[in-house]
C-alpha positions as CSV (number, residue, x, y, z in Angstrom):
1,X,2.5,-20.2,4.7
2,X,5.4,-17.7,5.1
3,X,4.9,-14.8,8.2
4,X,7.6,-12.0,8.1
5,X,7.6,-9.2,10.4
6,X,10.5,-7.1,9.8
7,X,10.1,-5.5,13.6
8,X,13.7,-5.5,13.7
9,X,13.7,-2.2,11.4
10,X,12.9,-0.4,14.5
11,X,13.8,2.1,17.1
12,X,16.3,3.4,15.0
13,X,17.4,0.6,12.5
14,X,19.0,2.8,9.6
15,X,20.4,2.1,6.5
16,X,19.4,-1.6,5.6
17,X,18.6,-3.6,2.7
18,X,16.2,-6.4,1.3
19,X,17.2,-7.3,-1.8
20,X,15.9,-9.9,-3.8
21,X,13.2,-11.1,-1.6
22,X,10.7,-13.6,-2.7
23,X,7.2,-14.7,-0.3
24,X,4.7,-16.8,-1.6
25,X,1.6,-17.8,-0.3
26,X,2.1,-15.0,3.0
27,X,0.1,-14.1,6.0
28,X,1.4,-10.4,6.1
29,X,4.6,-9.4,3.8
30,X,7.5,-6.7,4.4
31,X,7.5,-4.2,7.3
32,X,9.6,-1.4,8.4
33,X,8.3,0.3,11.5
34,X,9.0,3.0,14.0
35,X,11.8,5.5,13.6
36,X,13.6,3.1,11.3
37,X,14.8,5.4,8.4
38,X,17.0,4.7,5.0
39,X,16.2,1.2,4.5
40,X,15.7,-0.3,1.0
41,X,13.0,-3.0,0.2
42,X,14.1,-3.7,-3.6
43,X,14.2,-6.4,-6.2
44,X,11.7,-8.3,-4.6
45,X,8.8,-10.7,-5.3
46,X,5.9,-10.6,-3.3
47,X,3.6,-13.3,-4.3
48,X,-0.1,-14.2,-3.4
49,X,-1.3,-13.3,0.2
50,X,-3.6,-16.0,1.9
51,X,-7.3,-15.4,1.3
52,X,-6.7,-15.4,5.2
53,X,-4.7,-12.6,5.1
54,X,-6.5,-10.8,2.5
55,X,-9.5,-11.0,5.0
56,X,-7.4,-9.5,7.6
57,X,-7.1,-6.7,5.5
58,X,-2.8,-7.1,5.6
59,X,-0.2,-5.7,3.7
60,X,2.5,-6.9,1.3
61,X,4.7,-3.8,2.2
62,X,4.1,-1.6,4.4
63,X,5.5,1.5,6.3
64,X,4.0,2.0,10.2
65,X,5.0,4.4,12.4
66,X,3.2,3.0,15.6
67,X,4.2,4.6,19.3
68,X,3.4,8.0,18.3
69,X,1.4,10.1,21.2
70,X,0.0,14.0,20.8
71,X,3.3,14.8,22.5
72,X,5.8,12.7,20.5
73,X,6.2,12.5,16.5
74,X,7.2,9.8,14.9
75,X,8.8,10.1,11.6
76,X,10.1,7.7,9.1
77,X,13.0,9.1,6.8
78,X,14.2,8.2,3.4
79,X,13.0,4.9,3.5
80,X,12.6,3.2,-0.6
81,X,10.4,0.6,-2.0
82,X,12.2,0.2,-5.3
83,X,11.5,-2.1,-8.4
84,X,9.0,-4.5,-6.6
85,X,6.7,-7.1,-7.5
86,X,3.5,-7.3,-5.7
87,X,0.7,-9.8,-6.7
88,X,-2.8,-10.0,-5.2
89,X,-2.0,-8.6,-1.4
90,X,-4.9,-7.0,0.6
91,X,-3.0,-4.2,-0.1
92,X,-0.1,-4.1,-1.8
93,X,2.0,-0.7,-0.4
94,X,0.7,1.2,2.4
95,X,1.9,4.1,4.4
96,X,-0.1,3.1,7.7
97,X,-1.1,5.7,10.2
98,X,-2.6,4.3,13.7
99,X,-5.9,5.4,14.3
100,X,-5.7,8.7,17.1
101,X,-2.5,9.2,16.5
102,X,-2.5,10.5,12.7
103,X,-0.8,13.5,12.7
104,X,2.3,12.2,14.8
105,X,3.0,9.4,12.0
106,X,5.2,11.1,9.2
107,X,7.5,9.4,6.2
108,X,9.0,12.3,4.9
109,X,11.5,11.5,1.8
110,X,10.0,8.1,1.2
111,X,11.1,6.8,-2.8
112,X,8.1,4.4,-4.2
113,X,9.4,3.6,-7.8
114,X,9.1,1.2,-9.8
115,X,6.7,-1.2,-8.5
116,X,4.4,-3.0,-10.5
117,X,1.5,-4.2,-8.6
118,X,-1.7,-6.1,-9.4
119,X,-4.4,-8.7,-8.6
120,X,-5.5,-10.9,-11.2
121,X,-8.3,-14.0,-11.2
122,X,-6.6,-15.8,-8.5
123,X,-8.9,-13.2,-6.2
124,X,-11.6,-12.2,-8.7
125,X,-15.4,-13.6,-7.4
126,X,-18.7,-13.0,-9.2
127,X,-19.7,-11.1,-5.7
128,X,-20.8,-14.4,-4.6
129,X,-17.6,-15.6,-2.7
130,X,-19.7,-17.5,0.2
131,X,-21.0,-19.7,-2.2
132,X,-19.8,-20.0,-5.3
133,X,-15.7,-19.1,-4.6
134,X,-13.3,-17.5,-6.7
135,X,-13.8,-16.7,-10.2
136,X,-11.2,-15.7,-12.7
137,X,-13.2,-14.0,-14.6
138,X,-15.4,-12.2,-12.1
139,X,-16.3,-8.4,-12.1
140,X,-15.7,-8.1,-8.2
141,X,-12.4,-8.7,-5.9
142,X,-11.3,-10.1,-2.6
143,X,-8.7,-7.4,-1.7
144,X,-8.7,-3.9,-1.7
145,X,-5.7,-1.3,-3.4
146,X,-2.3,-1.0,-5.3
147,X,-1.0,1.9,-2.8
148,X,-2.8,2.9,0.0
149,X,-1.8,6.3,1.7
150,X,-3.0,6.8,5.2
151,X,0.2,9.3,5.9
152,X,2.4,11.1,3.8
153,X,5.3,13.8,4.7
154,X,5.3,16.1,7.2
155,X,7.6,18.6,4.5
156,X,6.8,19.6,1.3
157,X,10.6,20.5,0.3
158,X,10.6,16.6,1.2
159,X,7.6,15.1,0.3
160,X,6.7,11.4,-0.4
161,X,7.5,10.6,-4.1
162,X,6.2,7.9,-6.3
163,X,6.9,7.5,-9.6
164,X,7.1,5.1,-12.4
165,X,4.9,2.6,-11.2
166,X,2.7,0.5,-12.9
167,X,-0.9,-0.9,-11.1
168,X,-3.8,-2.9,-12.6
169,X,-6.4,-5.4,-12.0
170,X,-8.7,-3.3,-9.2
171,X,-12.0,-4.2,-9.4
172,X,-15.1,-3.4,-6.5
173,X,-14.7,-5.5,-3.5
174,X,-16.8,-8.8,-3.0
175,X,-18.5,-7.7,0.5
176,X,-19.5,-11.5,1.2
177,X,-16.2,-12.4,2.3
178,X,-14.8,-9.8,4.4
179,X,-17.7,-6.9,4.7
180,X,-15.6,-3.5,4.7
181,X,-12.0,-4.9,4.5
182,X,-12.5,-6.6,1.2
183,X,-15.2,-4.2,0.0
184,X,-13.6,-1.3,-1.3
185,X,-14.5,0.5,-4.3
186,X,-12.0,-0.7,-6.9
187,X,-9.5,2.3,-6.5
188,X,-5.7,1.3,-7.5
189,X,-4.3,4.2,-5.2
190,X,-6.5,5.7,-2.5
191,X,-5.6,8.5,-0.2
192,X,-7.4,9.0,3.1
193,X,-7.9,11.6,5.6
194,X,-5.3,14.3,5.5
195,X,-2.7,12.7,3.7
196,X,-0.2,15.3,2.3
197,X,3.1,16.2,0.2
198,X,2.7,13.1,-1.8
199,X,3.8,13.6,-5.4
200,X,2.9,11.0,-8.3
201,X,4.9,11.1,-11.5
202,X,4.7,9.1,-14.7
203,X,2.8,6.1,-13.1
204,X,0.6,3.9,-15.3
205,X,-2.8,2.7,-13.8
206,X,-5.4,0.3,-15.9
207,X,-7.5,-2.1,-15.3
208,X,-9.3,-0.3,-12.5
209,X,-12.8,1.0,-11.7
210,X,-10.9,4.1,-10.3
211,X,-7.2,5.4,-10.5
212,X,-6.4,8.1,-7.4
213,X,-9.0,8.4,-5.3
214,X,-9.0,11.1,-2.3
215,X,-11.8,11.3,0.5
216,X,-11.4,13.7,4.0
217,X,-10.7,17.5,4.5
218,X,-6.8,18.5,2.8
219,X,-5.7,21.5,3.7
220,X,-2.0,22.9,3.0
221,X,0.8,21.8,0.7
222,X,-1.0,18.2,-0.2
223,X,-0.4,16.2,-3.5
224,X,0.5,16.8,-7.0
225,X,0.0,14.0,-9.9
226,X,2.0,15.0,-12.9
227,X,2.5,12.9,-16.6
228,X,0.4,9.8,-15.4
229,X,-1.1,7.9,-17.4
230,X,-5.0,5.9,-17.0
231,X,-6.4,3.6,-19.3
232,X,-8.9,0.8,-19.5
């Protein structure tokens, strides 16, 4: 079982690159944190999280702006997750926002293209995961989104962009294996809370009980989804 914590994109760490990654069988994948800004994650293979990790509701790439207060930002610039591979990860991308600090946390100029993500029977159930296991050809999942967007840009001349991605294989969560974290309602791309200046262009979503899915108050500049496409 592979751990990476890339904590050493932090406190400033600019203008690095992971290429060609590949993690297989992970606890938690890929992360760039604090005020780490133009970094690339690119090219890379991101492979089967552990059921344990899954349950730990984890990431396979993920974008965290921890240490912000009411008094000090912090923002995230220019950062790209490029050409990807991610298969069956809690989540697969997330832009992560600390709870009570969420409008401090901001990834302004952030490049999500060309990812394909998906989960597939390796973590499908029958919604009976306690006793029967997994099922490959179960209507439920142990796992929960595609993209998950708990933050986006603070700008909108320099929003979050993602575009040319293809996600598939979301199904409703099996709640008898992780209650809330792997219960989720099938959604390939969720947005939560007051997420905004996120732009989607030309992604392809199929294969999922929902597409983009939005919950909370938005107010402002927010999102725009343009020339995506959704299919069964």
């Amino acid at each position: 079982q592979a751990e990476i914590d890339i904590r050493w994109l932090d406190n400033g760490s600019n203008h690095n690159t992971l290429n060609r990654i590949y993690l297989k069988n992970y606890y938690y994948g890929i992360i760039i944190t604090g005020s780490s800004s133009y970094n690339s994650i690119q090219n890379s293979y991101i492979d089967h999280m552990t059921h344990a990790g899954r349950l730990s509701d984890n990431v396979g790439i993920a974008l965290q702006s921890w240490g912000a207060t009411s008094t000090s930002p912090v923002y995230s610039f220019h950062n790209k997750i490029i050409n990807n591979d991610i298969r069956n990860a809690g989540d697969g991308i997330q832009l992560v926002r600390k709870q009570g600090q969420e409008e401090n946390s901001f990834y302004d100029g952030t490049i999500i293209d060309s990812n394909r993500i998906w989960n597939d029977g390796d973590v499908y159930t029958n919604g009976d995961y306690a006793t029967n296991g997994y099922n490959p050809n179960g209507q439920y999942q142990i796992g929960e989104n595609a993209m998950d967007f708990k933050q986006g840009s603070s700008d909108p001349e320099n929003p979050v962009i993602v575009s040319n991605n293809i996600m598939w294989g979301y199904q409703e969560g099996d709640t008898t294996a992780g209650g809330s974290q792997t219960g989720g309602s099938g959604a390939a791309c969720p947005l939560h809370y007051e997420v905004q200046n996120i732009k989607f262009d030309r992604n392809i979503i199929f294969d999922s009980m929902d597409g983009f899915a939005s919950s909370g108050v938005f107010s402002g500049q927010t999102y725009a989804i343009k020339d995506c496409e959704f299919t069964n």
